[in-house]
Structure formats: C-alpha cells, structure tokens
C-alpha angles and dihedrals in degrees: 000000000000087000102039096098087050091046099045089048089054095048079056103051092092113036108176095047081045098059087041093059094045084054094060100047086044090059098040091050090044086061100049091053093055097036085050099048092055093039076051088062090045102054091038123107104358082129114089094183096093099030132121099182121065124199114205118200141156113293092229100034146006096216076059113106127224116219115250088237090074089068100078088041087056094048093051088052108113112262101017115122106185141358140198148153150238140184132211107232106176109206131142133215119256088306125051086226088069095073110151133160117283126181123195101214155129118294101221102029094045087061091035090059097039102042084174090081112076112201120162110262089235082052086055112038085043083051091052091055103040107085103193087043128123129174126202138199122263100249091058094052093047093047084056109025094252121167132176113278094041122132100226108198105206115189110218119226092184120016114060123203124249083248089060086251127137097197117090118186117213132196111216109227103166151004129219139193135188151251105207112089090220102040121106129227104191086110140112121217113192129188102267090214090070090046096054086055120041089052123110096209134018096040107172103026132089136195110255135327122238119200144195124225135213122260114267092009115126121251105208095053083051088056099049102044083054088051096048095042088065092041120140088359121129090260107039118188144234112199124187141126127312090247091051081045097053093042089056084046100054087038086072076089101057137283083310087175087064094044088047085056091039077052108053090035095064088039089057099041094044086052093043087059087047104045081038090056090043101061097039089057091043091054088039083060105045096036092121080045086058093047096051090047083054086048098058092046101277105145137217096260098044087060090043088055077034105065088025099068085041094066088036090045089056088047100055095047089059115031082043094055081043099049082049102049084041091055094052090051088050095064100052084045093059088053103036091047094025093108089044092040135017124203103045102162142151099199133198080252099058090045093052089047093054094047084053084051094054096050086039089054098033087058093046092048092043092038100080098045093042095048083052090050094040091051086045110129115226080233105044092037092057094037089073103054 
C-alpha cells in the first residue's frame, strides 16, 4: 500500500488504452462467469449416490418414449415410494420466440413428487378435473400476463392433433410458485389424459418417470433393479438423477461442457497477449521515468512489485466489474433455464477461482515488462530519454 498512490497514477497514464484494456478483462471474466456457471449445470448431480429423486428414459435415446405400462412395474420396485411421468411437448406461444418448457403429466402426482411447487389445493383438484386445463408457474404468468380463467393457445411444433391440427387450447386453472430460492417457475404443466388423447401418434407411451425413494433406501440399488428389470426388452432403461437427466438432455447439442473449456481458453489466452501488450508499451513508454525512480534509491525489486501491481490492478477492476455483472445474469439464467437445466450456479468456489485467475493474469501479462524494467540499467534507463 506505500505504493499504491504512485501505482494507481501510472494505470491511469494512459486513460483511453486503459479503458480499453479494462474492457477487455470485463468482458473475458463476464464470460467466465456465465460459461462457468453453465458448465456449473452440466457437471452437477451425475452422482446417484446422494439423490432422492430417479429419472427413468429410454437406454438409446432420450426422444425415445417409454411405454405407460412400465409405471405400475417401477412403483412395485422395493424402496421406491412414489412414480410418476412427463412428457416433453415443445410448443410456443403465438411467436416462436416464446418457447418455454411444457410437460404433459398427472396432476396430483406431478406436485406430490415435486413438494417445492406450491399450487392451492382448489387450483389443483379443479386442474385434475378439467380436462382441457393447464397451470403454469408465476413467473410464466407474470412474463405473459397471464391470469386464471385465460384460454392459452399453444402451437405445437411436435405433437398433431388427431384432427391433423397443431394448435392446443388450454384453460389456465392455476398458478404456482416455489420454495426453493433457485427453482424456476416459466414453465406449463397440462393434464397428460387429454394428451393422450387428443394426439394423433405415440399414444401409450410417455417421456420418462421420475421417482421418489424411501428414506434411507439406496439409490443406486434402486437404479439398478429398474434397470434390470427392462433389460433385454424392447425399451431398456437408464435410470439416474435429474441433474444427470437434464445434462443428457441438453447434450442432444453437442458436448456443450468441451465447447464451455475451448471457450474460456481462447478467451484467457487472447486476454494474456492484450494486457500483455498493454504493460510493455506502458513501460516502453516510462523507461527515463524508471531510471529516475533507480536514481532516487528505488530498487530493483521495488520496479519489478511496482509494475506488477500495476497489470494485476488493471485486472481486478475489471474482472472484478465483469464477475459482478456475471453474478447478477446468472441469477436471472437459473431461473430462466432452470426447467431446461438444472444447476445453474456461480458458487463461492468459482468466484474465488476466478479472483485467483485475475492476480494469476495480471502477473503473466505484467511479468515480462516488470523483469525488463527491473533489469534497466540507471544508465541506460536515463540514456534514452
């Protein structure tokens, strides 16, 4: 801190390439925040060992359906306490740019399974006799304006109608929100008997089970006895956690986890050759400067901290200003992807990580630059003023 006054007045020689610079870290750790964050979503929850919620597909392929007879043989397997299904429908609301998640299911077995949701039980019994009824999370309703009583026309984009139509109409009997600080509500839920009916191909089959374990049963014995019990039938299973099944969902993209790390490394390395730029014009510019600072008992080691904290000062305004901004669209992400993909998280961890990454760039990109002014010379220093 002796130095700081001196340090902070040299970052700012130069105020436009400055800026510029800061620019350039703000955006790199911006997108580290968001790429981690996703990458975050994609790593999360592979591991049975700890769940207490199962998701059963299809062993090929998750656009695969599983046939509805499989329900009863899932719910007699030992240690599982409840079971039920969803679908994935794919529709948009009067735009296609107003794609949001909607699930096919069973009214009471859907909010028994996930106790996070909070509907009214009149919503919900009311939602359970209406056949044509849907209900949606707040933040849905609140994203369109939505209210209960509303006819909600959905365009398919998958599933036709028997009458060879694309467009469902929905009645909107309720409206539910969550407990869980990091859940997401932007989704539709719809009664999966007037699904099953109304559909024109696939009848008797639904998209996955999700079940609910005992307490204190083991989930990965659970797994495997589902599994074996589909072995070598015309529809084996995979079953793992919802995190595991959302990954394998979003993974239908690409190997979205290898492009996030490709990412971030060209994003490192291109901000490594600027901010490395940056400090060896800076001391090109300022060697006299050095000199004169030798001159008056400065000593080597005292330039090299000097220009040092300089690069990693830079660093942490802006990566800083970028790790913030990134925290705050995270956020909104989780919620926004949270039905498509769970675990969409900026940690503690990660933060600290990427502190560590700014003082570790801001020392490569200042290295070179410090160790020449360091090894300056007060004659030579002064000889090229």
């Amino acid at each position: 801190m002796k130095y700081f006054g001196l340090v902070w007045k040299n970052v700012w020689r130069k105020k436009a390439r400055t800026l510029l610079t800061i620019l350039s870290v703000f955006v790199a750790f911006l997108l580290f925040a968001l790429l981690n964050a996703i990458g975050h979503a994609f790593k999360a929850g592979v591991d049975v060992a700890q769940a207490e919620r199962l998701v059963v597909i299809d062993k090929i392929s998750l656009i695969n359906p599983l046939p509805i007879s499989y329900r009863n043989k899932i719910a007699s397997t030992p240690g599982v306490a409840a079971v039920t299904h969803q679908s994935w429908f794919g529709g948009y609301y009067q735009d296609p740019r107003n794609q949001f998640a909607q699930f096919p299911t069973e009214p009471y077995g859907y909010f028994e399974m996930y106790p996070e949701h909070v509907i009214s039980k009149e919503q919900l019994d009311t939602w359970a006799k209406t056949r044509t009824g849907a209900v949606v999370g707040r933040e849905l309703a609140e994203q369109f304006g939505w209210k209960i009583g509303d006819r909600i026309p959905i365009q398919a984009t998958i599933w036709t109608k028997a009458d060879g139509g694309r467009t469902w109409e929905f009645d909107l009997v309720g409206i539910f929100s969550t407990d869980d600080p990091r859940g997401t509500t932007a989704f539709m839920l719809m009664n999966y008997d007037y699904f099953e009916e109304a559909r024109a191909f696939g009848k008797g089959t639904v998209g996955w089970y999700v079940l609910r374990i005992n307490k204190g049963a083991d989930p990965v014995a659970i797994a495997n006895a589902v599994d074996n019990e589909f072995a070598n039938s015309p529809n084996e299973t995979e079953t793992s956690t919802e995190a595991a099944f959302a990954t394998s969902f979003a993974k239908q993209f690409g190997n979205i986890a290898l492009i996030v790390q490709l990412i971030l490394g060209a994003v490192f390395f291109t901000l490594l050759l600027v901010a490395g730029n940056t400090m060896a014009q800076s001391i090109r510019e300022r060697i006299s400067e050095i000199g004169v600072l030798k001159t008056l008992g400065f000593t080597d080691h005292t330039v090299l901290g000097i220009v040092l904290a300089e690069s990693v000062l830079i660093m942490l305004i802006g990566g800083v200003l970028g790790l913030s901004i990134g925290w705050v669209l995270v956020q909104g992400l989780g919620q926004q992807m949270g039905a498509f993909l769970p675990g969409i998280f900026l940690g503690p961890s990660a933060l600290l990580i990427g502190l560590g990454c700014m003082i570790g760039a801001g020392v490569l990109a200042g290295a070179f630059p410090a160790i020449k002014g360091m090894r300056l010379t007060i004659v030579d220093a002064l000889a090229r003023r």
